[in-house]
C-alpha positions as CSV (number, residue, x, y, z in Angstrom):
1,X,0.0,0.0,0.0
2,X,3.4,2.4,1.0
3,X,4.5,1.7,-2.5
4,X,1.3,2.3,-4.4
5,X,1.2,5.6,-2.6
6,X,4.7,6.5,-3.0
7,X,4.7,5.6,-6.9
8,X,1.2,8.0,-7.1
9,X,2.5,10.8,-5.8
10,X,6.2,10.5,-8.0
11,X,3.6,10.6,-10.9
12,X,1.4,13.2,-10.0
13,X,4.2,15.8,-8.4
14,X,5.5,17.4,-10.8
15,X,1.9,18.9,-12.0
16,X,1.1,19.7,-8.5
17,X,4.5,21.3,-7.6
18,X,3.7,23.5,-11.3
19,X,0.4,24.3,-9.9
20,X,2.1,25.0,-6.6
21,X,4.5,27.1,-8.4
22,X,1.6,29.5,-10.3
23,X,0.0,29.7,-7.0
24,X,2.8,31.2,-5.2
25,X,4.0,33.1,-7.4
26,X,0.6,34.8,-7.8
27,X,0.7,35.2,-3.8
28,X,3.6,36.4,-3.6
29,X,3.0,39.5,-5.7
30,X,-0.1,40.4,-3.2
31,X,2.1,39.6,-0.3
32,X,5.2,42.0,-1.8
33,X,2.7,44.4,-2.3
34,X,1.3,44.2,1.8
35,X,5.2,44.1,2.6
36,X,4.4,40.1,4.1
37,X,6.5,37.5,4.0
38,X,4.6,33.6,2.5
39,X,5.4,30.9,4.5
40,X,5.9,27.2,2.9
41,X,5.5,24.6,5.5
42,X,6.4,21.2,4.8
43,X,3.4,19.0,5.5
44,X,2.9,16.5,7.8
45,X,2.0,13.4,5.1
46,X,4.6,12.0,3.0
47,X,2.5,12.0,0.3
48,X,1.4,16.0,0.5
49,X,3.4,19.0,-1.4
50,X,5.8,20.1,-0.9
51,X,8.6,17.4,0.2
52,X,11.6,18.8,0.9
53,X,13.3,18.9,-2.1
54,X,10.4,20.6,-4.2
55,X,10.1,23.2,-1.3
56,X,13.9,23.7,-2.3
57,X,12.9,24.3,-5.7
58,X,9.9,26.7,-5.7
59,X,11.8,28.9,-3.4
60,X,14.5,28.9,-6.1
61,X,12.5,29.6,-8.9
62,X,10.9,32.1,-7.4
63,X,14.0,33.6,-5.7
64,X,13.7,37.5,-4.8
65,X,9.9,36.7,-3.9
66,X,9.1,37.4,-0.1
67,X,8.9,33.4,0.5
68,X,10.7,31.6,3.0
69,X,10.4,27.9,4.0
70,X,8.9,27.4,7.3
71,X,10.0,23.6,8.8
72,X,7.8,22.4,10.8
73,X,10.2,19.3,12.7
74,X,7.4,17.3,14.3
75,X,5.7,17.3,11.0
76,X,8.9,15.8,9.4
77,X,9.2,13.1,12.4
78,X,5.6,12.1,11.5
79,X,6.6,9.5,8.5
80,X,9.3,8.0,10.4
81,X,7.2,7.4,14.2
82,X,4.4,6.1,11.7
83,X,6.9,3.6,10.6
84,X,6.9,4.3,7.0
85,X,10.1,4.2,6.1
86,X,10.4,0.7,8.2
87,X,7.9,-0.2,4.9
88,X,10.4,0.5,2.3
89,X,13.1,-1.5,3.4
């Protein structure tokens, strides 16, 4: 079930980090324009947006916007106290 869940969200990120991308970039105009900052948070399932390393990428690409990465640790402890990664080995 882990795997099946894994492989579906490897298919389906890049569209939703694209989506993600058009989103934020759109807020972040409005948020430059109210002199606020976005925060991303990572999220708490391993099969929601952003995982790390497409958090690392939409604040790259949309460098010099007023977004910073907010990491929540608990939420990134979650996968391994559920035992998820026990499931890939």
């Amino acid at each position: 079930m882990v795997q099946g869940l894994l492989k579906q969200r490897r298919a389906e990120g890049p569209r939703a980090v694209d989506a993600a991308r058009r989103a934020l970039d759109r807020l972040a105009r409005e948020a430059e324009s109210q002199g606020l900052i976005l925060a991303v948070a990572n999220p708490r399932r391993f099969i929601a947006l952003p995982e790390p390393r497409e958090l690392d990428l939409l604040v790259s690409d949309l460098r010099g916007a007023p977004l910073a990465p907010l990491f929540d640790v608990p939420a990134s402890h979650l996968p391994a106290v559920m035992g998820f990664f026990d499931s890939l080995r």
